[in-house]
Backbone as CSV, one residue per row, in Angstrom:
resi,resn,N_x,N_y,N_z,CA_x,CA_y,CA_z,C_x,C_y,C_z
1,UNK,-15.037,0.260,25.848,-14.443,0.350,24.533,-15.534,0.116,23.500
2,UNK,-15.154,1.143,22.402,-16.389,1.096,21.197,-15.920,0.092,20.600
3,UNK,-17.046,-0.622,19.829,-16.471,-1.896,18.559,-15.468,-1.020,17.855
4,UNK,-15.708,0.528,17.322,-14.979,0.736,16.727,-13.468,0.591,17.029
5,UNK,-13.432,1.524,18.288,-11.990,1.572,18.812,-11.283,0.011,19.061
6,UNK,-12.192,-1.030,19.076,-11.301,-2.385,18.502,-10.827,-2.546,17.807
7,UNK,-11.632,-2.377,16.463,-11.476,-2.663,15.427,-10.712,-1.807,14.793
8,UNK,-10.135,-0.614,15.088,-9.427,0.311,14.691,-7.976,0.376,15.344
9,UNK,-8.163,-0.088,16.678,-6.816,-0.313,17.622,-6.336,-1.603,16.605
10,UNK,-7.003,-2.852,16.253,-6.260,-3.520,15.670,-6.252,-3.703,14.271
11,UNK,-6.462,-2.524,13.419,-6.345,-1.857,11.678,-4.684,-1.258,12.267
12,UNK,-4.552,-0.249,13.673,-3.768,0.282,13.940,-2.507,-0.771,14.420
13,UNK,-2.532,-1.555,15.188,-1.506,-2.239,14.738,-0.854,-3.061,13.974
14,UNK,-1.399,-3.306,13.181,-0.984,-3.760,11.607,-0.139,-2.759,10.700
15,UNK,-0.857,-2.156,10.423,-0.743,-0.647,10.278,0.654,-0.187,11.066
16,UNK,1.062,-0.317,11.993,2.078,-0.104,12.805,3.623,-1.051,12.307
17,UNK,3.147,-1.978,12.335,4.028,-3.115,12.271,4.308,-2.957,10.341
18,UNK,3.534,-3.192,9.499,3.785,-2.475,8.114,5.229,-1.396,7.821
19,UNK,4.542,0.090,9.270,5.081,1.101,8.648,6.631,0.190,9.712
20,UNK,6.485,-0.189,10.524,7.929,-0.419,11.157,9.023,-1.167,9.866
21,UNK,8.245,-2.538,9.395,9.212,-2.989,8.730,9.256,-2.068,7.636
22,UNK,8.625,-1.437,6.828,9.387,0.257,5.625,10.456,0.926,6.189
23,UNK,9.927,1.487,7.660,11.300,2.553,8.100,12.391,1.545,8.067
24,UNK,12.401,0.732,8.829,13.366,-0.324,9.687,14.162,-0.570,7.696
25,UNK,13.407,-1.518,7.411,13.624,-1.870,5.660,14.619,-0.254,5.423
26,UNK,14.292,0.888,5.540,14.923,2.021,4.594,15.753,2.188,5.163
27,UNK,16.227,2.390,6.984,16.935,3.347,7.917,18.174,1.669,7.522
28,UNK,17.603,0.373,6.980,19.119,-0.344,6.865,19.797,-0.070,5.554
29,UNK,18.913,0.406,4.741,19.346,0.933,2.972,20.146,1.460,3.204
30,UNK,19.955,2.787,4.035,20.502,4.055,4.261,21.860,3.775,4.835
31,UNK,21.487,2.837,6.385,22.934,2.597,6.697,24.068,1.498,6.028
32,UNK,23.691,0.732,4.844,24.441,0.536,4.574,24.194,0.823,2.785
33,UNK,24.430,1.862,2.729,24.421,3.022,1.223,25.090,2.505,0.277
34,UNK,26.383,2.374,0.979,27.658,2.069,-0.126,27.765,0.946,-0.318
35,UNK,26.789,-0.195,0.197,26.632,-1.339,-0.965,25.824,-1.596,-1.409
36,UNK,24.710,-0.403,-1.824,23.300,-0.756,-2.182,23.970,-0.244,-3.733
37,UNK,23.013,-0.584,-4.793,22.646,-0.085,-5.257,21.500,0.394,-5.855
38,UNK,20.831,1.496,-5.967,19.300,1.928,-6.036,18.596,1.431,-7.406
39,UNK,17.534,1.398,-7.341,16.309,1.938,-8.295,15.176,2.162,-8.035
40,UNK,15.176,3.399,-9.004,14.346,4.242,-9.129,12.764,3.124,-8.930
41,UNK,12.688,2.617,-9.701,11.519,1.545,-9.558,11.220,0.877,-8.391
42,UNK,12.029,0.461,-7.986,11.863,-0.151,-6.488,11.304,0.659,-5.665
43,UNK,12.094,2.088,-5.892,11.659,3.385,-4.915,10.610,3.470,-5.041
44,UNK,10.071,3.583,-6.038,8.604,4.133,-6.647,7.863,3.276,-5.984
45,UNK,7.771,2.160,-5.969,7.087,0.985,-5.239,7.206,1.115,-3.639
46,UNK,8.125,1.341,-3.146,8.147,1.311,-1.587,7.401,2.726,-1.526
47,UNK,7.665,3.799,-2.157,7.007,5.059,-1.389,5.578,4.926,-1.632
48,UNK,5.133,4.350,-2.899,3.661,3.333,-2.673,2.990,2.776,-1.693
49,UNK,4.076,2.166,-0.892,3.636,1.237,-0.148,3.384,2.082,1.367
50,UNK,4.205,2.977,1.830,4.012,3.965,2.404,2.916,4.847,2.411
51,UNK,2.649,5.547,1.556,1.897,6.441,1.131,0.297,5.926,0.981
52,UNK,0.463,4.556,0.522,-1.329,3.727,0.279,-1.217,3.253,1.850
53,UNK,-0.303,3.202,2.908,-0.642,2.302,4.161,-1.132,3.855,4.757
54,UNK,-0.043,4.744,4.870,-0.618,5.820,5.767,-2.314,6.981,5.915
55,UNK,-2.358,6.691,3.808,-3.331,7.073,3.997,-4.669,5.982,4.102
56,UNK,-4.695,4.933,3.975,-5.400,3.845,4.020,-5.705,3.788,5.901
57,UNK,-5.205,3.948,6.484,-5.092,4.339,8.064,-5.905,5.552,8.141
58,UNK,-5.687,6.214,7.676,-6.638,7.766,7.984,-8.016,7.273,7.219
59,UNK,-8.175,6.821,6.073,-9.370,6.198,5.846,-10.368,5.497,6.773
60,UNK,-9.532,4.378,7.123,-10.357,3.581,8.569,-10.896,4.523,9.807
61,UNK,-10.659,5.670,9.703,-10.679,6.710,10.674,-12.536,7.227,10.508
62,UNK,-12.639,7.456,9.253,-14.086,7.308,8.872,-15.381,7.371,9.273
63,UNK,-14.741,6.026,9.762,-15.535,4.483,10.389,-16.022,4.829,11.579
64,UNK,-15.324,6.164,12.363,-15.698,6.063,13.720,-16.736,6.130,13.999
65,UNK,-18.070,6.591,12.992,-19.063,6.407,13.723,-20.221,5.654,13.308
66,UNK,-19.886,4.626,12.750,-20.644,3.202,12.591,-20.751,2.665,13.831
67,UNK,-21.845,2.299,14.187,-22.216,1.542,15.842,-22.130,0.376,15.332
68,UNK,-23.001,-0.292,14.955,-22.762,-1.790,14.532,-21.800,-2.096,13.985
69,UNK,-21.041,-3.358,14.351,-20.321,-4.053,13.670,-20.688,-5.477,13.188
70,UNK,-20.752,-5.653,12.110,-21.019,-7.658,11.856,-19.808,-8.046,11.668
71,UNK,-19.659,-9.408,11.718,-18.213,-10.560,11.785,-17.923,-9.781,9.804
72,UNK,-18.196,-9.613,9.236,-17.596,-9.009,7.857,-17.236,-7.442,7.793
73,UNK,-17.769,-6.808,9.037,-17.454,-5.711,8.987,-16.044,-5.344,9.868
74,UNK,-16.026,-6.579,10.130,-14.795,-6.909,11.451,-13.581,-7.323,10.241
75,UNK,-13.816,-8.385,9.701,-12.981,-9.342,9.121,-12.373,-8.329,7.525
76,UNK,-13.057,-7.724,7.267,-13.223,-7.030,5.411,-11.638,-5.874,6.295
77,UNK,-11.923,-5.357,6.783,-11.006,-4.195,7.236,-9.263,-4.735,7.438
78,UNK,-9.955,-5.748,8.261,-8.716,-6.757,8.563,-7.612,-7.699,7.494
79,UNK,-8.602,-8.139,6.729,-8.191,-8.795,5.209,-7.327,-7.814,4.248
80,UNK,-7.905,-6.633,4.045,-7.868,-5.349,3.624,-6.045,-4.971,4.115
81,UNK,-6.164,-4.998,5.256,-4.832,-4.276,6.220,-3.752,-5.067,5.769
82,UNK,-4.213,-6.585,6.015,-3.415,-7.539,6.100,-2.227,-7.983,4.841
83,UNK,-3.454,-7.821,3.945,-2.549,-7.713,2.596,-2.027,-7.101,2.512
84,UNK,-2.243,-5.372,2.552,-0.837,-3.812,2.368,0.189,-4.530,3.264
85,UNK,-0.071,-4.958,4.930,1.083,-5.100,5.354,2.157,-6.310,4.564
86,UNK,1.500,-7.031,3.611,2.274,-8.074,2.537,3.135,-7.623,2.239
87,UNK,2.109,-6.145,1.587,2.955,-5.840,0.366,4.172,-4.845,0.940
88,UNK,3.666,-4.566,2.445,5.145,-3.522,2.432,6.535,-4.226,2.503
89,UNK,5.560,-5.426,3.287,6.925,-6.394,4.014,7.720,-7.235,2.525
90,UNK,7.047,-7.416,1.307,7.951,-8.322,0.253,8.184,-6.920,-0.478
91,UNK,8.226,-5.649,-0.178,8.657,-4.661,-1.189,9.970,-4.057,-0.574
92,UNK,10.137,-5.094,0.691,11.647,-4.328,1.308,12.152,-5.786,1.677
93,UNK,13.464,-5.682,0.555,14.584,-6.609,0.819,15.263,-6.850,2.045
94,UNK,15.347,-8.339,2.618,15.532,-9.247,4.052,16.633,-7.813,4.578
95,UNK,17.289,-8.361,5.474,18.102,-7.352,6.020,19.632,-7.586,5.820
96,UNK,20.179,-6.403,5.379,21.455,-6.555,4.177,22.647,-6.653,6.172
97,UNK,23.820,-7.647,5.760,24.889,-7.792,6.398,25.825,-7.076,6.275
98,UNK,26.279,-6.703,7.049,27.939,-5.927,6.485,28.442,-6.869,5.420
99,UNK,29.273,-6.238,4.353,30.368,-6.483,3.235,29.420,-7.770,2.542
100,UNK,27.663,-7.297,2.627,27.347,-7.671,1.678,26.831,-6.786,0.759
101,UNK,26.661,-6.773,-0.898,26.049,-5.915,-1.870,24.675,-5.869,-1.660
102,UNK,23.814,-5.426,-2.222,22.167,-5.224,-2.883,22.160,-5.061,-3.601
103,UNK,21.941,-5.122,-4.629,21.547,-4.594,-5.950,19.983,-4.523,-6.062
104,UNK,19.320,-3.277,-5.567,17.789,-3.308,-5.717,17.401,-3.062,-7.105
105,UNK,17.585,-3.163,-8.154,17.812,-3.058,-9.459,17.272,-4.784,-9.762
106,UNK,17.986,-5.923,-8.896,18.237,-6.933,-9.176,17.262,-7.588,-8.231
107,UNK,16.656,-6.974,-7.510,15.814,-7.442,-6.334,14.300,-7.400,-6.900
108,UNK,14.464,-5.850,-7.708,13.214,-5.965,-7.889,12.868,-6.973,-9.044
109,UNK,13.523,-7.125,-10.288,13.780,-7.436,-11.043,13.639,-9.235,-10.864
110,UNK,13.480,-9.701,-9.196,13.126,-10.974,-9.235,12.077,-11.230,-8.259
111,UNK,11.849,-9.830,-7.194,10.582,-9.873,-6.537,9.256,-8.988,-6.866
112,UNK,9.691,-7.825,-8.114,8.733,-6.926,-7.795,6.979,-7.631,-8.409
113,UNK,7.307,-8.957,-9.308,6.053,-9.079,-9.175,5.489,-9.761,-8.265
114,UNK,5.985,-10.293,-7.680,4.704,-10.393,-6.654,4.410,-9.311,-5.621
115,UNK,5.636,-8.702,-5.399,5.002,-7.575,-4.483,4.271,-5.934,-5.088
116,UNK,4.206,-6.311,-6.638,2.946,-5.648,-7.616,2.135,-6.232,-7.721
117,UNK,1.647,-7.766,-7.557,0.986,-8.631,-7.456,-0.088,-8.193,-6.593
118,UNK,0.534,-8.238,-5.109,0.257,-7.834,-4.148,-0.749,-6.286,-4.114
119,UNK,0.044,-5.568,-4.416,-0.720,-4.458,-4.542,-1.792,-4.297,-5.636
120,UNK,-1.819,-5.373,-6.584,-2.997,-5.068,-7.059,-4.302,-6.135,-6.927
121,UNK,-3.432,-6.917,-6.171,-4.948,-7.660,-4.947,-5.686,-6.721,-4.348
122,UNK,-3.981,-5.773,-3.625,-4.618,-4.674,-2.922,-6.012,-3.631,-3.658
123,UNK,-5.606,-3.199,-4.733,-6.561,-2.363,-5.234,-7.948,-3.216,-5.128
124,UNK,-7.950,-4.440,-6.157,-8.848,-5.223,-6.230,-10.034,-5.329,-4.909
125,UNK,-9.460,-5.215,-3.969,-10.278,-5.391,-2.311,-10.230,-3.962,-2.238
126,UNK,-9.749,-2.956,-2.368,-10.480,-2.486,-2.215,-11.394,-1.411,-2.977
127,UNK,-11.734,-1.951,-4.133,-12.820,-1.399,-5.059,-13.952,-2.286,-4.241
128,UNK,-13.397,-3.655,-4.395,-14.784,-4.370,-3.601,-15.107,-4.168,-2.348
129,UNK,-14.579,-3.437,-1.439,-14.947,-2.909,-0.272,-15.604,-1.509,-0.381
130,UNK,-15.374,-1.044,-1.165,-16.027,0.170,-1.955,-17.276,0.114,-2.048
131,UNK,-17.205,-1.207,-3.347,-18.574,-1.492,-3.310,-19.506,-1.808,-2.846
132,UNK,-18.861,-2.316,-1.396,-20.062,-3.134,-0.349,-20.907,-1.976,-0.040
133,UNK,-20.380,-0.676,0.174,-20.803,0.683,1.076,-21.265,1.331,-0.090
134,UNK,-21.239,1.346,-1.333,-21.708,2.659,-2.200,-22.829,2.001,-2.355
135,UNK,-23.726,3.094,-3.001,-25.175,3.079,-3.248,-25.176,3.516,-4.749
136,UNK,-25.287,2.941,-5.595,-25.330,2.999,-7.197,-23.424,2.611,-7.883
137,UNK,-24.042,2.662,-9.206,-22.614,2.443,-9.201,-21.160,3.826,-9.892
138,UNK,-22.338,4.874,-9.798,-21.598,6.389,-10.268,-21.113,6.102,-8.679
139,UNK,-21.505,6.292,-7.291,-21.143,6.558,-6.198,-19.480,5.666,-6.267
140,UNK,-19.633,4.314,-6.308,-18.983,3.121,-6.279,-17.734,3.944,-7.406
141,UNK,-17.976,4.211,-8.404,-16.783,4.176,-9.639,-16.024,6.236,-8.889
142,UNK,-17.041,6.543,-8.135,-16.145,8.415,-7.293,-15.502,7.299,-6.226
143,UNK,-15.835,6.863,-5.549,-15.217,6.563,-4.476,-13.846,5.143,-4.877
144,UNK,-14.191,4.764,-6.100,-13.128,3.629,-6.032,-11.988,3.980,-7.148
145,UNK,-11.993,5.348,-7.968,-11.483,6.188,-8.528,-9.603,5.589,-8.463
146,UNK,-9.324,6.279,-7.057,-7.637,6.092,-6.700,-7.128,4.358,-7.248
147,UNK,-8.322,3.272,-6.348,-8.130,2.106,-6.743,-8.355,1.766,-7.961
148,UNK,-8.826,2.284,-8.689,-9.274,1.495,-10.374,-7.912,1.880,-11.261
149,UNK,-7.512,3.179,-11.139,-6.322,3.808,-11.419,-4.964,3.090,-11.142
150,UNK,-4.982,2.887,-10.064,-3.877,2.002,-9.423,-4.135,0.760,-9.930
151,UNK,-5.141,-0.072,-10.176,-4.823,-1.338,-10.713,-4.470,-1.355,-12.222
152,UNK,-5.159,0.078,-12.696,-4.945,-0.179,-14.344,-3.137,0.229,-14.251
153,UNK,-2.537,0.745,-13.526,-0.951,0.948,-13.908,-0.432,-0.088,-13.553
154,UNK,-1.223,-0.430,-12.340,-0.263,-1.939,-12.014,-0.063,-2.946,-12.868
155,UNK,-1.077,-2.796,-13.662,-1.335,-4.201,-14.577,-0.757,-4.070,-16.066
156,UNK,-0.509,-2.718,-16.161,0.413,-2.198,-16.779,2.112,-2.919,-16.574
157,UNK,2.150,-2.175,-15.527,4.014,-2.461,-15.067,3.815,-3.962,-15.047
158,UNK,3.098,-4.659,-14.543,2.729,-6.288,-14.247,3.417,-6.786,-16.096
159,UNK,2.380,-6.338,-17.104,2.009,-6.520,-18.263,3.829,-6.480,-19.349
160,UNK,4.512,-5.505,-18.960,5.500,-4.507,-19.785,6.930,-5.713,-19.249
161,UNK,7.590,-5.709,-20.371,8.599,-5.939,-20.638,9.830,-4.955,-20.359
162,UNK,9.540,-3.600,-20.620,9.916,-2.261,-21.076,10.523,-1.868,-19.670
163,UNK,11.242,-1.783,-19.339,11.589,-0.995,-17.711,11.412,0.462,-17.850
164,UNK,11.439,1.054,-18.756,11.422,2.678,-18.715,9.622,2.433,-18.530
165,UNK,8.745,1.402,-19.257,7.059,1.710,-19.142,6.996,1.000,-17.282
166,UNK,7.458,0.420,-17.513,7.551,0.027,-15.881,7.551,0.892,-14.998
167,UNK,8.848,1.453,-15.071,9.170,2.613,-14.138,8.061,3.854,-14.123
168,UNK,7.352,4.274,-15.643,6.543,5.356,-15.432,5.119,5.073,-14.579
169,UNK,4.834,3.337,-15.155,3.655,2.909,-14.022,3.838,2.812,-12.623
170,UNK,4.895,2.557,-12.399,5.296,3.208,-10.406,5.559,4.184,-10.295
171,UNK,5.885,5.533,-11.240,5.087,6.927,-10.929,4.091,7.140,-10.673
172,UNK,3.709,6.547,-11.675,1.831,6.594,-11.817,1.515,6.637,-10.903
173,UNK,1.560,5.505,-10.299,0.700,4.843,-9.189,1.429,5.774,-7.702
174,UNK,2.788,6.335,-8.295,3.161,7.244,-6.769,2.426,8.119,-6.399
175,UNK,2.258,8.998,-7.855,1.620,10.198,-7.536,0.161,10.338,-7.132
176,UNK,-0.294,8.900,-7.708,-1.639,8.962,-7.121,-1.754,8.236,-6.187
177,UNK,-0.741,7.969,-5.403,-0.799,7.341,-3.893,-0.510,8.540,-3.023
178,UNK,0.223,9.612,-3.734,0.600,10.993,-2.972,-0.675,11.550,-2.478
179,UNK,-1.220,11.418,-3.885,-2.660,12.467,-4.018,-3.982,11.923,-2.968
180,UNK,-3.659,10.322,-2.939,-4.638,9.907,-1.667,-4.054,9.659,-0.221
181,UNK,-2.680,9.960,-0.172,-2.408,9.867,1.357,-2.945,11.350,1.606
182,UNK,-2.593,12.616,0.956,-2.835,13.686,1.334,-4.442,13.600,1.722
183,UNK,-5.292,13.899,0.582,-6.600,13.485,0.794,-7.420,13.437,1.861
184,UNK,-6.557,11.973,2.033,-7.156,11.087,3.414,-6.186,11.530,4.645
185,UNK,-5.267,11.951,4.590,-5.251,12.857,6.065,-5.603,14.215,6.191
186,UNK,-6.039,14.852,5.150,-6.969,16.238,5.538,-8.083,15.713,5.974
187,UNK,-8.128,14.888,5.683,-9.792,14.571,6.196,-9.883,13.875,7.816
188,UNK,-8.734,14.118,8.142,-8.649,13.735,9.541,-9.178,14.668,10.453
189,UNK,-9.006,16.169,9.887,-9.641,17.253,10.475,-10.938,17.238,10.761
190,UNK,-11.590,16.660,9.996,-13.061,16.897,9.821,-13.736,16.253,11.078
């Protein structure tokens, strides 16, 4: 076994366990519909959380052909993982009972900052993981682009009182979580 394929088998199960509690978290929304009630914002945030884990996974993919590994090149990836899987797991409400309500309207409304919090630790690590690997800082500001973006909306929605400016900063940040899951799994081809 390569260092990599360690270190990637266990990015991959994190990574695993993340996307389980999202589906698991949605497939109980779903089954119990008629006492949820939605928002749009919340949504925006979970398909975030989706979309930055799956393609954040094809990213680590990269990596495959770095031979050396040091204890930070081990640990940075891991730290990195560890947090998204935070943020998927506090962006999906405990698990709803029969003939009880949700109101994700009301959920987010008392969890979403920390689990925006969260994600913009997330960005934060990884601009600075960015930076460990770029060589100048034009290289550093192309490659940390998606993340600088994502923290400036986050800190936005973080910042806003406003739920309609809220809600457009978890567009924001959807579409450009769309634009880097895609991205980063074309580049799986390569």
């Amino acid at each position: 076994m390569t260092s990599f394929e360690f270190v990637f088998g266990m990015i991959s199960v994190i990574t695993s366990l993340a996307l389980t509690r999202l589906l698991s978290g949605c497939v109980a929304l779903l089954r119990h519909s008629e006492q949820v009630r939605l928002s749009w914002c919340h949504a925006c945030w979970t398909a975030v959380a989706f979309m930055v884990l799956v393609g954040n996974w094809a990213t680590f993919w990269r990596m495959r052909d770095v031979q050396a590994w040091s204890a930070l090149d081990v640990l940075s990836p891991l730290l990195f993982i560890g947090v998204l899987y935070a943020y998927c797991d506090l962006v999906m409400p405990d698990g709803l009972a029969e003939g009880n309500a949700l109101d994700l309207r009301e959920y987010h409304a008392r969890q979403g900052r920390r689990y925006m919090t969260i994600q913009l630790v997330f960005a934060v690590l990884a601009m600075l993981l960015i930076a460990r690997s770029a060589i100048g800082f034009a290289q550093w500001l192309s490659a940390a682009k998606y993340a600088l973006i994502a923290a400036a909306c986050t800190l936005v929605a973080l910042g806003t009182r406003r739920v309609w400016l809220e809600t457009l900063a978890a567009v924001a940040v959807g579409g450009l979580a769309a634009v880097f899951m895609w991205t980063r799994l074309a580049g799986l081809s390569e």
